[in-house]
C-alpha positions, -999 to +999 in steps of 0.1 A: +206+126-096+204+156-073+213+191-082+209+222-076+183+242-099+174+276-100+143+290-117+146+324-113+172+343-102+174+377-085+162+363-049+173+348-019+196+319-015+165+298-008+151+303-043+183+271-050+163+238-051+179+206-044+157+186-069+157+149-084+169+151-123+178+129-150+217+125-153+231+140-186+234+122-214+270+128-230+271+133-262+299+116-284+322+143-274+312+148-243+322+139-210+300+125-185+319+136-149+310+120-117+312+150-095+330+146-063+333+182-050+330+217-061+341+255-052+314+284-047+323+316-069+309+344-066+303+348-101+277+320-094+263+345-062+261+376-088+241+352-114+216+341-084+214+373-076+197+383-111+234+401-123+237+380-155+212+389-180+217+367-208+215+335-187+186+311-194+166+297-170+158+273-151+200+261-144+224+245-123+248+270-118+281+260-109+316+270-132+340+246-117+339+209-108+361+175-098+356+143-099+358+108-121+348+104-159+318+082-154+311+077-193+336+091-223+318+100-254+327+077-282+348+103-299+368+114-275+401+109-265+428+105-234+397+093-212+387+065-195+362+058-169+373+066-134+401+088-143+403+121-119+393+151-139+383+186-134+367+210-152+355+252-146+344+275-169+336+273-208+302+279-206+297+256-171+269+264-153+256+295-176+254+280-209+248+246-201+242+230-167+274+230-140+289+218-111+257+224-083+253+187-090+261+148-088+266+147-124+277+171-155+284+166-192+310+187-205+328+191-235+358+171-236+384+197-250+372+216-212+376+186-195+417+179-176+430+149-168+451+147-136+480+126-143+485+095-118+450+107-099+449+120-067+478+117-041+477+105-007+475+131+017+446+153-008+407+148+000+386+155-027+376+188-009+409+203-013+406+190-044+373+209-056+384+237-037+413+244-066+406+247-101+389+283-104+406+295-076+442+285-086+434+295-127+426+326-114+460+330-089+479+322-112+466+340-142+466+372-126+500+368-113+520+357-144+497+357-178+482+395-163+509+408-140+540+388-151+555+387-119+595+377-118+618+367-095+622+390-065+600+414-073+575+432-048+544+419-047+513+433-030+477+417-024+452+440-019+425+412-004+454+394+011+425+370+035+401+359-002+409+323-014+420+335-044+441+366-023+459+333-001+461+313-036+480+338-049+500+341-017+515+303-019+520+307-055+541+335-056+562+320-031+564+286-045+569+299-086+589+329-077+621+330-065+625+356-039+592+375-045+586+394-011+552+396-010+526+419+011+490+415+020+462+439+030+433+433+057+412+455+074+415+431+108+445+434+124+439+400+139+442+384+106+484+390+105+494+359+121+472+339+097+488+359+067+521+360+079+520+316+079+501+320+043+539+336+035+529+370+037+559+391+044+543+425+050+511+427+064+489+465+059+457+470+076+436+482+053+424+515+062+417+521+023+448+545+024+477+521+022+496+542-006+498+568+022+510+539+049+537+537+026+549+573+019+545+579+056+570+547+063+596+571+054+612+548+029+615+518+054+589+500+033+594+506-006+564+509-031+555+474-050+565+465-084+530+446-088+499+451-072+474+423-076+438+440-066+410+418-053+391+443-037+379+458-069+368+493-076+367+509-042+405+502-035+416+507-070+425+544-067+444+537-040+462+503-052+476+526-085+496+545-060+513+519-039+534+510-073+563+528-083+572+539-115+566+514-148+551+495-118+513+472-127+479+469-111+458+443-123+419+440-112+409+407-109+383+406-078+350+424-074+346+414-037+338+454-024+304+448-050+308+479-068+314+475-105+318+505-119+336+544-115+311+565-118+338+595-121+366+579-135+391+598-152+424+583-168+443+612-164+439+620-130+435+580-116+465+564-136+501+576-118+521+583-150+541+555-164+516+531-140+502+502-160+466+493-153+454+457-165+429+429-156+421+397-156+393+373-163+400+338-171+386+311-199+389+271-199+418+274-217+436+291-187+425+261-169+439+240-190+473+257-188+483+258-157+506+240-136+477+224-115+496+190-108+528+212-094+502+230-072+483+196-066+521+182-054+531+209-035+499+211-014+499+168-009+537+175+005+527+208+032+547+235+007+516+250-003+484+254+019+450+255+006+429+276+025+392+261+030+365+278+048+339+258+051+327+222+034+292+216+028+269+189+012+251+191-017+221+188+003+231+218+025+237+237-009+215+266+010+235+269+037+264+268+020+251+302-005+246+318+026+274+319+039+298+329+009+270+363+012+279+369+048+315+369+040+323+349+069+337+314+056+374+322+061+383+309+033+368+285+002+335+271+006+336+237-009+305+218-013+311+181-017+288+153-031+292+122-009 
């Protein structure tokens, strides 16, 4: 089969090798998938990039894949060869080989089933493009932030996949949420505004002050979801009011740490501060056939940037650095 493989990380998205390798043999409670398509993460871009030091190497990275059971172990259960499956995180593509390929084995206790397969009207690009990105929506919005009905909701990355994810999800699973959405191009409002944003900041990394200076014409959020990461943070814990809660989910500004972070003097009093990082068994959980449904009938969009082939798998990395997709980078098989 072909895959991906990387020998040594810490270098350029070159150092990928599309390379012949056996297929996987499952073991009896394995599941041998078929892969149709599959998201980039950037998770996979920090571990290429040499940030995940207890990785071993040589791997095909990849956390998330779609596709078709091509063999069920003998122990398992609920399978059946050619049922639609997908599969992301759970040790996928850091503890054992992932989704960078035309085949993976995978435990089948990480492995879903999608009732009645695929409907008409859904590729399998829009497909691959879902499963990490919608765990991770819709974690952060109602397992992190547990957003209810007509609250106010802001997205402080409003144009990432998972920043427009979280968009159509709020306004699909919450009833009258009015939700607003940060960019730092002022071109990008028509775009958010047919996402469903409803308020639309440009992102001068003072939005907190954008909203004071509104003179009470736009009211602070009861949620904040923060994709931006540690550079907006300050900022995002003042653009909640009272008992209000920021949750960190994205790292997409690249700095990971506060180097003079103090509690007392960052977190507005009464202001929650959470996060959220996702397992398998938030993949398992959520409502993916609803969101599956409501894209196949146009009530939910899912924003894809750009679709690759395996083949162009270098391409495809470069890109997701530049920042310049527009939305998920899916990287399909066939």
């Amino acid at each position: 089969m072909l895959a991906a493989v990387l020998h040594t990380p810490g270098g350029p998205a070159s150092d990928l090798k599309p390379t012949r390798i056996p297929i996987p043999t499952p073991s009896t409670t394995e599941i041998l998938i078929k892969i149709k398509a599959f998201g980039l993460n950037r998770s996979e871009m920090f571990t290429r990039q040499g940030h995940s030091p207890n990785l071993h190497f040589p791997r095909v990275l990849g956390i998330e894949a779609v596709g078709v059971v091509a063999i069920a172990g003998s122990s398992t259960q609920g399978f059946k060869e050619g049922d639609v499956v997908l599969t992301a995180m759970g040790g996928l593509g850091r503890v054992f080989d992932g989704g960078y390929a035309e085949y993976t084995s995978v435990p089948s206790s990480q492995v879903r089933r999608i009732e009645g397969g695929l409907p008409s009207g859904m590729d399998w690009a829009t497909f691959g493009s879902l499963p990490e990105m919608m765990q991770t929506a819709w974690g952060s919005l109602y397992k992190a932030l547990n957003l209810q009905s007509g609250e106010r909701l802001l997205i402080r990355g409003g144009t990432t996949s998972v920043g427009l994810a979280a968009m159509g999800i709020a306004k699909l699973l919450g009833k009258g949420v009015v939700v607003g959405a940060t960019t730092r191009k002022a071109d990008r409002e028509e775009m958010l505004r047919a996402e469903g944003a409803d308020e639309i900041w440009v992102d001068d990394g003072d939005i907190s002050g954008q909203i004071e200076r509104s003179g009470g014409k736009t009211a602070p959020y009861d949620k904040v979801l923060e994709l931006i990461g540690t550079t907006t943070l300050r900022d995002s814990l003042r653009c909640v009011r009272d008992g209000g809660i920021v949750c960190m989910t994205g790292i997409v500004g690249n700095e990971w740490s506060l180097p003079d972070f103090s509690p007392m003097d960052w977190i507005p009093s009464t202001v929650s501060l959470t996060v959220y990082a996702g397992e398998n068994k938030d993949v398992m959980a959520m409502p993916i056939e609803k969101f599956i449904g409501a894209i196949a009938e146009g009530k939910m969009k899912a924003r894809i940037g750009r679709v690759f082939k395996l083949e162009d798998i270098v391409e495809a990395c470069e890109v997701q650095e530049s920042n310049k997709a527009g939305g998920k980078i899916v990287v399909t098989t066939e």
